[in-house]
Biopython code that builds the backbone (N, CA, C, O; Angstrom):
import numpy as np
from Bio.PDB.StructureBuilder import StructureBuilder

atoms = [
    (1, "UNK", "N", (65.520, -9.523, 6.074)),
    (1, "UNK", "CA", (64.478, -10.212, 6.812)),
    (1, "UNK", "C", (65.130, -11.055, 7.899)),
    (1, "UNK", "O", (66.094, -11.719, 7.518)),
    (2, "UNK", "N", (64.759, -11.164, 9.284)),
    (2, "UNK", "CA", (64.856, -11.450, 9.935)),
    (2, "UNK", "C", (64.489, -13.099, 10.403)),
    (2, "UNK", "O", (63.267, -13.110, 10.546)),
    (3, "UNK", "N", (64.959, -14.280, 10.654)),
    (3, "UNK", "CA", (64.487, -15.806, 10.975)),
    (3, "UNK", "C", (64.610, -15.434, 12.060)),
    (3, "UNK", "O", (65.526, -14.830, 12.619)),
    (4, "UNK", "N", (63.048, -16.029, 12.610)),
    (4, "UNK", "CA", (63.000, -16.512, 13.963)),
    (4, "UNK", "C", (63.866, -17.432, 14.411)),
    (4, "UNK", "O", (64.588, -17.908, 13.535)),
    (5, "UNK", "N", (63.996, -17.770, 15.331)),
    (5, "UNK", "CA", (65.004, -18.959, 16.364)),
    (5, "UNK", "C", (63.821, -19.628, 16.694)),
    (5, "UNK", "O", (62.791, -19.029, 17.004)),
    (6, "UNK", "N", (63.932, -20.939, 16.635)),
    (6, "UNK", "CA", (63.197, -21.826, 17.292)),
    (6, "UNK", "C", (63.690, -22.736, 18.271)),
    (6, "UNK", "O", (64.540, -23.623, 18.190)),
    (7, "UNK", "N", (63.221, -22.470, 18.893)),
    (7, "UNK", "CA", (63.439, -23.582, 20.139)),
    (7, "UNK", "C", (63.074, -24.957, 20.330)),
    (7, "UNK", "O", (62.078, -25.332, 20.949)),
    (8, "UNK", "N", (64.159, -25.894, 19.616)),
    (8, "UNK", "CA", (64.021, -27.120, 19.219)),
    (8, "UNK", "C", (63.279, -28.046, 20.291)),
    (8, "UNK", "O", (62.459, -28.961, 20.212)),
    (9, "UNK", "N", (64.061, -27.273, 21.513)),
    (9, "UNK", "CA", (63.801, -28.801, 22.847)),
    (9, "UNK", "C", (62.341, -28.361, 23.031)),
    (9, "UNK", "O", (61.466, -29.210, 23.196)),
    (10, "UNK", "N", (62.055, -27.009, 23.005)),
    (10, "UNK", "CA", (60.317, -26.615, 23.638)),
    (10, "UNK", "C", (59.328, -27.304, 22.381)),
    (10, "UNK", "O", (58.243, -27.749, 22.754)),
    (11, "UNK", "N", (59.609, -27.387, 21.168)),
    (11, "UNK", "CA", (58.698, -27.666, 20.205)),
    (11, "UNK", "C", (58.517, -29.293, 20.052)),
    (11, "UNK", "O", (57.437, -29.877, 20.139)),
    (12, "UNK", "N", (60.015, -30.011, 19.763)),
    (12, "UNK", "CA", (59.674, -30.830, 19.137)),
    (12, "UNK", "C", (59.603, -32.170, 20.434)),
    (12, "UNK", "O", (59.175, -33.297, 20.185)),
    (13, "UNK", "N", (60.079, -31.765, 21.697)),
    (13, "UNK", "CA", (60.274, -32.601, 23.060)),
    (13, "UNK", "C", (58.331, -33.461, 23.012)),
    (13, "UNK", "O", (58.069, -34.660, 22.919)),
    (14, "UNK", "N", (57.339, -32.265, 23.118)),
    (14, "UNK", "CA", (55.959, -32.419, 22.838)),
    (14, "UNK", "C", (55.335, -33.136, 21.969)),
    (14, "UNK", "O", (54.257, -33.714, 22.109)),
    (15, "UNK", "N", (56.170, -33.090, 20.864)),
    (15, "UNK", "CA", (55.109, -33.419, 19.741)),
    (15, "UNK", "C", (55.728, -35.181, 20.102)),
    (15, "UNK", "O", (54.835, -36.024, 20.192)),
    (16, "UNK", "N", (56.937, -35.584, 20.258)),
    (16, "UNK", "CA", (57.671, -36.954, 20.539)),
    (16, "UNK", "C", (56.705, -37.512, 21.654)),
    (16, "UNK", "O", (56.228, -38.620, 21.406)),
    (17, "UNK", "N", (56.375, -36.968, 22.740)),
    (17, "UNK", "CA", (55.795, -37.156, 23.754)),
    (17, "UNK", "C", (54.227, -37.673, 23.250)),
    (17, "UNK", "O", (53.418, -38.487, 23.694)),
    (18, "UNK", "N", (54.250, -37.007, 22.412)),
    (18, "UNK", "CA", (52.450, -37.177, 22.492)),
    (18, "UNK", "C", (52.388, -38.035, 21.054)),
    (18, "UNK", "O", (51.280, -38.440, 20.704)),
    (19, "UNK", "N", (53.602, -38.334, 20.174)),
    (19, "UNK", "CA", (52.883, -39.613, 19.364)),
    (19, "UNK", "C", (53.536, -40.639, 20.192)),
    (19, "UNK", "O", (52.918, -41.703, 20.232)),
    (20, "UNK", "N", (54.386, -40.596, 20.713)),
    (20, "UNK", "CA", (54.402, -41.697, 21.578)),
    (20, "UNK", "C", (53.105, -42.313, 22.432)),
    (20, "UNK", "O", (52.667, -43.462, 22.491)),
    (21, "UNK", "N", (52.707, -41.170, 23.020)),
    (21, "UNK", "CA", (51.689, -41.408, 23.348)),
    (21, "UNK", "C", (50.457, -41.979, 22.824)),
    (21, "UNK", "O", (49.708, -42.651, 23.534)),
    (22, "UNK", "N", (50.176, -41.672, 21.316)),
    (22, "UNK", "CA", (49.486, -42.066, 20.712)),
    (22, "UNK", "C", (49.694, -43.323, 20.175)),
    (22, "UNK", "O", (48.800, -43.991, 19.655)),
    (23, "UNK", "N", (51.150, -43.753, 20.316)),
    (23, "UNK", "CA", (51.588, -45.053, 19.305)),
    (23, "UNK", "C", (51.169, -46.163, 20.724)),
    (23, "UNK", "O", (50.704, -47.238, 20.345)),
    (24, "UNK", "N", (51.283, -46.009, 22.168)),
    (24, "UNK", "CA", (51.360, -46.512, 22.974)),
    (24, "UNK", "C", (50.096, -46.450, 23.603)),
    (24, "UNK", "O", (50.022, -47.021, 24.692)),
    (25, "UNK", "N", (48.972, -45.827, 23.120)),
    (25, "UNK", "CA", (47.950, -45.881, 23.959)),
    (25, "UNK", "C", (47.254, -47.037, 23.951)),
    (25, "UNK", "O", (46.857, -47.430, 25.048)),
    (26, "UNK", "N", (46.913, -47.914, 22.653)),
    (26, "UNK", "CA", (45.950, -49.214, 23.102)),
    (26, "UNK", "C", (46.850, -49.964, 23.982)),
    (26, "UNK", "O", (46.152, -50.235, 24.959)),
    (27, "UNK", "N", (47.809, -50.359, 24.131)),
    (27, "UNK", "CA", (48.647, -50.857, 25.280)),
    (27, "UNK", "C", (48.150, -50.517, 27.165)),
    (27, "UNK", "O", (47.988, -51.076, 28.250)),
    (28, "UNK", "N", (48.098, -49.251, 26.502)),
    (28, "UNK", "CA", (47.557, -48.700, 28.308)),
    (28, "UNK", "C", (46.348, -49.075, 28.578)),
    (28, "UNK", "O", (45.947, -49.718, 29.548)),
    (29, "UNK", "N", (45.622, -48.541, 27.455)),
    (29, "UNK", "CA", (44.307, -48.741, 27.919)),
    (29, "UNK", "C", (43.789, -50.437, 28.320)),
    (29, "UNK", "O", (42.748, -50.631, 28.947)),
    (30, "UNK", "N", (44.649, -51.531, 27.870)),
    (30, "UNK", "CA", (44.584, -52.915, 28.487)),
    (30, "UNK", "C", (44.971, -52.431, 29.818)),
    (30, "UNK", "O", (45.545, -51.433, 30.254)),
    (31, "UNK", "N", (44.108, -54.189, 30.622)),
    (31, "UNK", "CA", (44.041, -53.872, 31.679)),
    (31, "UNK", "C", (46.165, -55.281, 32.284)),
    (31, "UNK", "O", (46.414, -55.985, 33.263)),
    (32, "UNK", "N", (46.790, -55.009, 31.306)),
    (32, "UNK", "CA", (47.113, -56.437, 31.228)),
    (32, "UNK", "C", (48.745, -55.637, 31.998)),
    (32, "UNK", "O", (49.534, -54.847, 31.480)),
    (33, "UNK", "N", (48.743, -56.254, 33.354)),
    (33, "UNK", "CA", (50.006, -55.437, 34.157)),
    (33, "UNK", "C", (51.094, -55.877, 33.278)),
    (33, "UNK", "O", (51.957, -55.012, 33.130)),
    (34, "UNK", "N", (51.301, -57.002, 32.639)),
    (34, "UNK", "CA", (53.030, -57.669, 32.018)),
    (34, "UNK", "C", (53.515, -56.850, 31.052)),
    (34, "UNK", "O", (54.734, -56.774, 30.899)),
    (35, "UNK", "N", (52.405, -55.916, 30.038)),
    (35, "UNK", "CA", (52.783, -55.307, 29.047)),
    (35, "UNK", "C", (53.372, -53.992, 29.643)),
    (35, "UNK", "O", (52.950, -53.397, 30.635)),
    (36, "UNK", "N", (54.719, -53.555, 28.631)),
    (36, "UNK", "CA", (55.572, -52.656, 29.176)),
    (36, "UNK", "C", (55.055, -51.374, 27.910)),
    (36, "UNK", "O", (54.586, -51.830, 26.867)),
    (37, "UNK", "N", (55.140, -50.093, 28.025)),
    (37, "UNK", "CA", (55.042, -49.066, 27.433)),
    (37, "UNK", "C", (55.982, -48.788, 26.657)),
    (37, "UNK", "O", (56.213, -47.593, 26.475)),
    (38, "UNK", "N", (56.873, -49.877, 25.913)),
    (38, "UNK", "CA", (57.887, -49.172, 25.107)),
    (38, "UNK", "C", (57.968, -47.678, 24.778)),
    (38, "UNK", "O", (58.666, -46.906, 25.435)),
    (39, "UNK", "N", (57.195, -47.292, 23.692)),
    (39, "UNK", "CA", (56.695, -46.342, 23.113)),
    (39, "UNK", "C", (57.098, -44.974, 24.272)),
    (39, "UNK", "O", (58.003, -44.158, 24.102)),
    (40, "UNK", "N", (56.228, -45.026, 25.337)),
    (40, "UNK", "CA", (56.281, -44.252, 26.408)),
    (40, "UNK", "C", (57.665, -43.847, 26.695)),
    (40, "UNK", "O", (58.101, -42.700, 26.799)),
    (41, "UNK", "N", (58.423, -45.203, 26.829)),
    (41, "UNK", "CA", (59.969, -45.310, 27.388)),
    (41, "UNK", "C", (60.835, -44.488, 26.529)),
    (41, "UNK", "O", (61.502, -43.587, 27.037)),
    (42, "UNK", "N", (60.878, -44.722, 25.295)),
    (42, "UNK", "CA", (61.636, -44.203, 24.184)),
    (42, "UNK", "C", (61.350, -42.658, 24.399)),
    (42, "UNK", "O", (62.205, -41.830, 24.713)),
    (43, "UNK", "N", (60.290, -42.462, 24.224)),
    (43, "UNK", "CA", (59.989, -40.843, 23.754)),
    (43, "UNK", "C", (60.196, -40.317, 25.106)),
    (43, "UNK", "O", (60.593, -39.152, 25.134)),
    (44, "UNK", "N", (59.972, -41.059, 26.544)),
    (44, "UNK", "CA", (60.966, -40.445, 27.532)),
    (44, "UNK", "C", (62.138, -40.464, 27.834)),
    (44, "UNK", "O", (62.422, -39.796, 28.828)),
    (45, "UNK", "N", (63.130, -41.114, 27.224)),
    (45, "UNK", "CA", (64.321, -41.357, 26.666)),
    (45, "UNK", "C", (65.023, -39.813, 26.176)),
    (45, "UNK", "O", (65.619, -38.863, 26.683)),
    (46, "UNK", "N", (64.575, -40.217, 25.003)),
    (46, "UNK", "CA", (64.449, -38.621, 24.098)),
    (46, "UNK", "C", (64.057, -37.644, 24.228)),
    (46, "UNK", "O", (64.630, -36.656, 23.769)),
    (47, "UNK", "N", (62.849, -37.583, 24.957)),
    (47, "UNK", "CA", (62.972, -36.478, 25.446)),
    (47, "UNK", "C", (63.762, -35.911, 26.761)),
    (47, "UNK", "O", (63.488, -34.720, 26.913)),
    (48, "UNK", "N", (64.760, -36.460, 27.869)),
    (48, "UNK", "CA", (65.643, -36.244, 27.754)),
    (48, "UNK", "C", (66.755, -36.056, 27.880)),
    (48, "UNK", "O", (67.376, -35.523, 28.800)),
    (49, "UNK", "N", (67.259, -36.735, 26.421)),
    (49, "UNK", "CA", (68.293, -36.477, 26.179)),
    (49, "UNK", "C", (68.343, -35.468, 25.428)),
    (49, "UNK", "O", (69.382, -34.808, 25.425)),
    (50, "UNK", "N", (67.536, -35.187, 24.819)),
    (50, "UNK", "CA", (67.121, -33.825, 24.143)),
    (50, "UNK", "C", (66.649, -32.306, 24.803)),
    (50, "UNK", "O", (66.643, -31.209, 24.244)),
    (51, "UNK", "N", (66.257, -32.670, 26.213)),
    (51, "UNK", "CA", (66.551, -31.626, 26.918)),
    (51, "UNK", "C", (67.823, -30.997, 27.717)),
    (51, "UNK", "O", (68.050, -29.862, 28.136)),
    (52, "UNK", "N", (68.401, -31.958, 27.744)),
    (52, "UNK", "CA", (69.748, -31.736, 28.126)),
    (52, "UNK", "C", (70.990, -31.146, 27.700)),
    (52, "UNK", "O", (71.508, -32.016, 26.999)),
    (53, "UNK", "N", (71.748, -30.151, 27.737)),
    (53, "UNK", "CA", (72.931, -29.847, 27.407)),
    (53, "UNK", "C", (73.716, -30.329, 26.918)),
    (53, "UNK", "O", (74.193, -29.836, 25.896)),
    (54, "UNK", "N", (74.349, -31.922, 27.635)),
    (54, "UNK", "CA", (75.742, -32.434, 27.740)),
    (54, "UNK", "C", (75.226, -33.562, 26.574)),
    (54, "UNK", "O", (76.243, -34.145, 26.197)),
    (55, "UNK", "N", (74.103, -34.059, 25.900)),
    (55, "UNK", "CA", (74.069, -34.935, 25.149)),
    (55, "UNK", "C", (73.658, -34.563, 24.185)),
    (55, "UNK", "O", (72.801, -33.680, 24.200)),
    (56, "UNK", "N", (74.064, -35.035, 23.147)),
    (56, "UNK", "CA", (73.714, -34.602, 21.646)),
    (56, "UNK", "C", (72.452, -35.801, 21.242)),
    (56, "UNK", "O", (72.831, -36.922, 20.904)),
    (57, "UNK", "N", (70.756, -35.448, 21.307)),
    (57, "UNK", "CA", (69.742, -36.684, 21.062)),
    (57, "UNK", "C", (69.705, -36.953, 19.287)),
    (57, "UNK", "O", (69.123, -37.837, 18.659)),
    (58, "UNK", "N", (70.533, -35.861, 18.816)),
    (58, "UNK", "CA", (70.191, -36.225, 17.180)),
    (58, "UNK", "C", (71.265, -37.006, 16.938)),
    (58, "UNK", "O", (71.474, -37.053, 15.726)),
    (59, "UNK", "N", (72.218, -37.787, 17.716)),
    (59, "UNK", "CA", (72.978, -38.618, 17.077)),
    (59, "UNK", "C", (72.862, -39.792, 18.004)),
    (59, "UNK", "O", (73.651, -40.729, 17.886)),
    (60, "UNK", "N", (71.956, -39.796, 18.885)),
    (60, "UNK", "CA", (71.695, -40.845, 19.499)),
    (60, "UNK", "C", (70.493, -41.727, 19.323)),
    (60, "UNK", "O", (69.437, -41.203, 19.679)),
    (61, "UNK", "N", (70.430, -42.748, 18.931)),
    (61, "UNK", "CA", (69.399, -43.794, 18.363)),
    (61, "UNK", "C", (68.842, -44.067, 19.801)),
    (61, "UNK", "O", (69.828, -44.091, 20.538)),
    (62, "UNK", "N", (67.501, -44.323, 20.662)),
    (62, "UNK", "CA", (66.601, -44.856, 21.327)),
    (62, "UNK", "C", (66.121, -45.997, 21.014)),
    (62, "UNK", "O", (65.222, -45.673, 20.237)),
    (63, "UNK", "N", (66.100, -47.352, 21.102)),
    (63, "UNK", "CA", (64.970, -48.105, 21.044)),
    (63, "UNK", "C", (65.269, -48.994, 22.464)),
    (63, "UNK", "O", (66.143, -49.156, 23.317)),
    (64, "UNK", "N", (63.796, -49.489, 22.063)),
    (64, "UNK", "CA", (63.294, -50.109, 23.569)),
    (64, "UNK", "C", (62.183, -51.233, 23.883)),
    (64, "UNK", "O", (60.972, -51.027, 23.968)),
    (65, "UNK", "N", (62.943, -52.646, 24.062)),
    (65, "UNK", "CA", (62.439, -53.435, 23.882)),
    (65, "UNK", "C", (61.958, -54.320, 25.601)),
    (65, "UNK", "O", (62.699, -54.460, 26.574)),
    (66, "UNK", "N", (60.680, -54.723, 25.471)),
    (66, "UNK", "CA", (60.434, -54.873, 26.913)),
    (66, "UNK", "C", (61.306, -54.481, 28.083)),
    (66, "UNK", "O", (61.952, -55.159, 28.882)),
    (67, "UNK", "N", (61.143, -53.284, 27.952)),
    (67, "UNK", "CA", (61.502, -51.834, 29.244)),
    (67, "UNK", "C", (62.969, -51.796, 28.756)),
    (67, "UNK", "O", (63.686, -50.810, 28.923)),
    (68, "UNK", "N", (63.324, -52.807, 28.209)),
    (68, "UNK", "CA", (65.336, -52.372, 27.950)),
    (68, "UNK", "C", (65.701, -51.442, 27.113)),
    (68, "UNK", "O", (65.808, -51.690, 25.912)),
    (69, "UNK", "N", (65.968, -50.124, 27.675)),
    (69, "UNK", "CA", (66.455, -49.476, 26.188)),
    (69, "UNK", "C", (67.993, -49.865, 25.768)),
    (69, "UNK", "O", (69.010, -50.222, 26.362)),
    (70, "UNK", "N", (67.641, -49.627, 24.558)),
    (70, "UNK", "CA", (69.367, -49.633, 23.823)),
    (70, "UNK", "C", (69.775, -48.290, 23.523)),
    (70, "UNK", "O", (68.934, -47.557, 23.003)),
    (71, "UNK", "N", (70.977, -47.822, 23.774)),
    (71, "UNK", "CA", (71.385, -46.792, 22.929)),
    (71, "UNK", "C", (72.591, -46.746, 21.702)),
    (71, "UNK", "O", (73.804, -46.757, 21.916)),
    (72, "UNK", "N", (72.243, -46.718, 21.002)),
    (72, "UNK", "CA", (73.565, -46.280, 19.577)),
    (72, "UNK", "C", (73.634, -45.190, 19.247)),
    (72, "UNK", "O", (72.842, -44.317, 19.603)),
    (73, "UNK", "N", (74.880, -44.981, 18.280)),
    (73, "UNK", "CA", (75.085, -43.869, 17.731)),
    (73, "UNK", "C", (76.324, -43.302, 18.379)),
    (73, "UNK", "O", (76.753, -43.790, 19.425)),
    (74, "UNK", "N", (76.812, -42.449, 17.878)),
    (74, "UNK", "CA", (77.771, -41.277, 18.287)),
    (74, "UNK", "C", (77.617, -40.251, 19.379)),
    (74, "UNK", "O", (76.572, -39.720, 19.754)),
    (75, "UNK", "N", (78.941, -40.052, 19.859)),
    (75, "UNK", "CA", (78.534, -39.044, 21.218)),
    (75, "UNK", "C", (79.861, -38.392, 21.023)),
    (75, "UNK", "O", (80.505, -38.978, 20.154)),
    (76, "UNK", "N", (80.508, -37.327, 21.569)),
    (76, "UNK", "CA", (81.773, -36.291, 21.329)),
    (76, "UNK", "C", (82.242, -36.924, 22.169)),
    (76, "UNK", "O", (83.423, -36.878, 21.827)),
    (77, "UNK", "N", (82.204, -37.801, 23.489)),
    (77, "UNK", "CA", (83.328, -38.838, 24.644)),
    (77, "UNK", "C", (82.682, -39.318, 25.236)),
    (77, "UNK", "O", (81.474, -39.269, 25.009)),
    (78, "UNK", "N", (83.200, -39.999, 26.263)),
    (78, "UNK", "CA", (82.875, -41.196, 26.884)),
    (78, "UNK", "C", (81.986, -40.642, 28.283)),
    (78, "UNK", "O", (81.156, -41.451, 28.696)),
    (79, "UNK", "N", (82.089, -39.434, 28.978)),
    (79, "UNK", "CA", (81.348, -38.483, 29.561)),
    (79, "UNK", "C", (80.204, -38.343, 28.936)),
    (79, "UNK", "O", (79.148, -38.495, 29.549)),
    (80, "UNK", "N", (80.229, -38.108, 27.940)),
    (80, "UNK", "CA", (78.704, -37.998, 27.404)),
    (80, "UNK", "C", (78.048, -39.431, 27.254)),
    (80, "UNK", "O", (76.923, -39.610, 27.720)),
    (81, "UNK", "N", (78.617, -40.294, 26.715)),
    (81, "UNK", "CA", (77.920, -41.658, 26.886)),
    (81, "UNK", "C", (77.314, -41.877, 28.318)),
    (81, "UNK", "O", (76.136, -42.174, 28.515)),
    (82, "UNK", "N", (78.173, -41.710, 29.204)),
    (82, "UNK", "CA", (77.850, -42.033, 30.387)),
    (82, "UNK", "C", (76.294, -41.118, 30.884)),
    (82, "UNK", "O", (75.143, -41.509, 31.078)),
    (83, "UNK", "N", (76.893, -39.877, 30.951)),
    (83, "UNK", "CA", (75.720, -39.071, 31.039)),
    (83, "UNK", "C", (74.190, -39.645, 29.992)),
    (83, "UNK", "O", (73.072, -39.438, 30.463)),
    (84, "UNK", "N", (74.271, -40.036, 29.217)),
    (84, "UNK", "CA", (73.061, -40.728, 28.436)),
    (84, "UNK", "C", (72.577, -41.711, 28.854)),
    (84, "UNK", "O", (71.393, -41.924, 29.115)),
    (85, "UNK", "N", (73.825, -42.657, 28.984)),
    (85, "UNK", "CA", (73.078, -43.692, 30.245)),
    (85, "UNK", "C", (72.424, -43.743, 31.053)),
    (85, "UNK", "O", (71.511, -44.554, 31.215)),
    (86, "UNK", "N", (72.848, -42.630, 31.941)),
    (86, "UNK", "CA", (72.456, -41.899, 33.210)),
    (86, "UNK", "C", (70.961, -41.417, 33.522)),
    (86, "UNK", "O", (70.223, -41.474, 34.506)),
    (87, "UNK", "N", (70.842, -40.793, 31.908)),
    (87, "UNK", "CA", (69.751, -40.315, 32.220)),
    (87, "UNK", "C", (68.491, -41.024, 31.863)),
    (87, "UNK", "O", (67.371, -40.761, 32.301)),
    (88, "UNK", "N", (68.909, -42.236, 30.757)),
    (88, "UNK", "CA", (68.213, -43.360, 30.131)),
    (88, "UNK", "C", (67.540, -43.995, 31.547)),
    (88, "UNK", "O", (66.359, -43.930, 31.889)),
    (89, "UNK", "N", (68.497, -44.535, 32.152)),
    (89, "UNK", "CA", (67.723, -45.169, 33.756)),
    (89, "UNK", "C", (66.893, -44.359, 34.304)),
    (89, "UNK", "O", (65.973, -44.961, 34.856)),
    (90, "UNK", "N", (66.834, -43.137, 34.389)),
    (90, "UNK", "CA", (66.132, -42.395, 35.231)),
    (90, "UNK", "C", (64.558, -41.929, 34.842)),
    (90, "UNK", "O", (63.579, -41.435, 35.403)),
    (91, "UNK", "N", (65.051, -42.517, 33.224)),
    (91, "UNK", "CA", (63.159, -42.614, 32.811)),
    (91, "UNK", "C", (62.275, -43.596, 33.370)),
    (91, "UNK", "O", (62.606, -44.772, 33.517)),
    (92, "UNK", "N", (60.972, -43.053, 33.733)),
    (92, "UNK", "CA", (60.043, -43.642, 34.193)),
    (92, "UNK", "C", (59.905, -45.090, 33.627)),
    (92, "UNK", "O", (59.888, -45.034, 32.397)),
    (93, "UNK", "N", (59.777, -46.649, 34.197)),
    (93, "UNK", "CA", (59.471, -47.484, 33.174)),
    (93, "UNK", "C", (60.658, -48.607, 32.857)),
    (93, "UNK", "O", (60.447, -49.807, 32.680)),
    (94, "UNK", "N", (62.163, -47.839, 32.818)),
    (94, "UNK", "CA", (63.135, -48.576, 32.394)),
    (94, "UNK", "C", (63.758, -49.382, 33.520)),
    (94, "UNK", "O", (64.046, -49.020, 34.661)),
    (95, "UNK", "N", (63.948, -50.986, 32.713)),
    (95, "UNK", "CA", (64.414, -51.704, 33.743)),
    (95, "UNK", "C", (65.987, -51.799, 33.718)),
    (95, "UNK", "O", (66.742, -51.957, 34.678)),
    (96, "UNK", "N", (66.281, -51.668, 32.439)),
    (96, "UNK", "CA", (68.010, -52.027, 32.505)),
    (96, "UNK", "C", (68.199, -50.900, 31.080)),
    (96, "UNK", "O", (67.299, -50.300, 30.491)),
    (97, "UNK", "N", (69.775, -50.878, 30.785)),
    (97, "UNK", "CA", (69.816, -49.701, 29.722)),
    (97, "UNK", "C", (71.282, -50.627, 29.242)),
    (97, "UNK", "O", (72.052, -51.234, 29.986)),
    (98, "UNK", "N", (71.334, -50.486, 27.804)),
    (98, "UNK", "CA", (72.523, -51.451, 27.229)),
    (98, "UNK", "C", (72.930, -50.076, 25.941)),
    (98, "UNK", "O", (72.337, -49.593, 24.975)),
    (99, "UNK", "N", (73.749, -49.941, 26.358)),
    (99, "UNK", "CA", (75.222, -48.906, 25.699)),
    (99, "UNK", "C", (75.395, -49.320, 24.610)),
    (99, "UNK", "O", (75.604, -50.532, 24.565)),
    (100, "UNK", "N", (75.394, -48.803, 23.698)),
    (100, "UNK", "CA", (76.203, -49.904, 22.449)),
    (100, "UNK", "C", (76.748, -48.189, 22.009)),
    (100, "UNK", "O", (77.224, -48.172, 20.874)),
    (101, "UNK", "N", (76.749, -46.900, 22.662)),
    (101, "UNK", "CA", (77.403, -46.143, 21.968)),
    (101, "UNK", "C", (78.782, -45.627, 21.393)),
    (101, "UNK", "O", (79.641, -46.236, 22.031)),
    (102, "UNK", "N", (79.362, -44.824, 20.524)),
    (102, "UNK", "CA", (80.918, -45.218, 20.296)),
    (102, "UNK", "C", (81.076, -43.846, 20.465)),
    (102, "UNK", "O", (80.132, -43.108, 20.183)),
    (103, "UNK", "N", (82.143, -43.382, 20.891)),
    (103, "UNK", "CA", (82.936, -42.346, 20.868)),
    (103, "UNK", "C", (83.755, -41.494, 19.302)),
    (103, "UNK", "O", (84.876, -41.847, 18.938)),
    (104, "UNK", "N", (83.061, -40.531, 18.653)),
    (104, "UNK", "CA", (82.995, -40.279, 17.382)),
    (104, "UNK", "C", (83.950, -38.726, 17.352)),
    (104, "UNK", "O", (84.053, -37.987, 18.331)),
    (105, "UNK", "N", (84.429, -38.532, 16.330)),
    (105, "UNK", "CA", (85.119, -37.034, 16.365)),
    (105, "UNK", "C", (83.775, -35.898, 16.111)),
    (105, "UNK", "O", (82.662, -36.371, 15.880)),
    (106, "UNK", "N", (83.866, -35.190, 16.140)),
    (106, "UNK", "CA", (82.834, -34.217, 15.313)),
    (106, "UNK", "C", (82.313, -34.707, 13.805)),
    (106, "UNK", "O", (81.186, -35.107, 13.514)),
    (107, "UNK", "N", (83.415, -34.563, 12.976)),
    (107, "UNK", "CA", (83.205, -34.792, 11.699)),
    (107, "UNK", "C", (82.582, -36.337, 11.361)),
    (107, "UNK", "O", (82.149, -36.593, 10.238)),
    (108, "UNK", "N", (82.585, -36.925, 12.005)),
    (108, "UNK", "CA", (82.148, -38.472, 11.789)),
    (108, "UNK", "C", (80.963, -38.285, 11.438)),
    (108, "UNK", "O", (80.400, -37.225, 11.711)),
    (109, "UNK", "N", (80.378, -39.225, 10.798)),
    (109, "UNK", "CA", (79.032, -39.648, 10.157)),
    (109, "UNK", "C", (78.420, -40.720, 10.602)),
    (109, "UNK", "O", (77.271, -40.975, 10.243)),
    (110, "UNK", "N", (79.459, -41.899, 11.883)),
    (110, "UNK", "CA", (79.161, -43.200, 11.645)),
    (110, "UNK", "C", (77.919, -42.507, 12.834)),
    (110, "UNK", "O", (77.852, -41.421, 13.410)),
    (111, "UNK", "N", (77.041, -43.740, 12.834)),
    (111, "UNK", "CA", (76.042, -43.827, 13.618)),
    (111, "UNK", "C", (75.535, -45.108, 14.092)),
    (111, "UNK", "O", (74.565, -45.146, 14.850)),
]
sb = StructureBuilder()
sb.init_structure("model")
sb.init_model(0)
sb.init_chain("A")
sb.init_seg("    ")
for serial, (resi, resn, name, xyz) in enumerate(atoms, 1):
    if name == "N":
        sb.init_residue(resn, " ", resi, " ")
    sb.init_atom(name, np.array(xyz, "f"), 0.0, 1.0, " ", f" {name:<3s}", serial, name[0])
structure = sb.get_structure()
């Protein structure tokens, strides 16, 4: 018998997107400009770093506190950190982006 292949970034990029969306909607729907979309930010975060090639999003932690994301976790070098950074700013929403990631071997576990 044959397993399908699934295509992680097409399936699960959506479903992140849209409870985000859902976790973040009474927020929007105020009319109140100061409040920031965390929720929004993160799951555009992740999604991606999860579309992307050069970054690994399952070992990278997202959170995001009035527009600042943080990132932790493990990355294979310091190129890839950077590149995460990189792409962290370029989400809609984010005002500043704070690194806390470490440079891990393969086999590592830390996170």
């Amino acid at each position: 018998m044959r397993l399908a292949r699934i295509n992680v970034r097409r399936h699960v990029v959506p479903i992140l997107l849209g409870i985000a969306f859902l976790v973040g909607a009474p927020g929007l729907l105020r009319a109140d400009a100061d409040r920031c979309p965390d929720a929004l930010i993160t799951a555009a975060v992740k999604a991606r770093l999860m579309a992307d090639d050069v970054t690994s999003a399952l070992k990278i932690n997202v959170e995001t506190d009035a527009c600042v994301v943080t990132l932790k976790g493990c990355v294979g070098s310091r190129s890839q950190a950077k590149r995460a950074r990189n792409l962290a700013r370029k989400a809609k929403g984010v005002k500043d982006v704070e690194s806390h990631l470490t440079v891990c071997s393969e086999g590592s576990d830390k996170e």
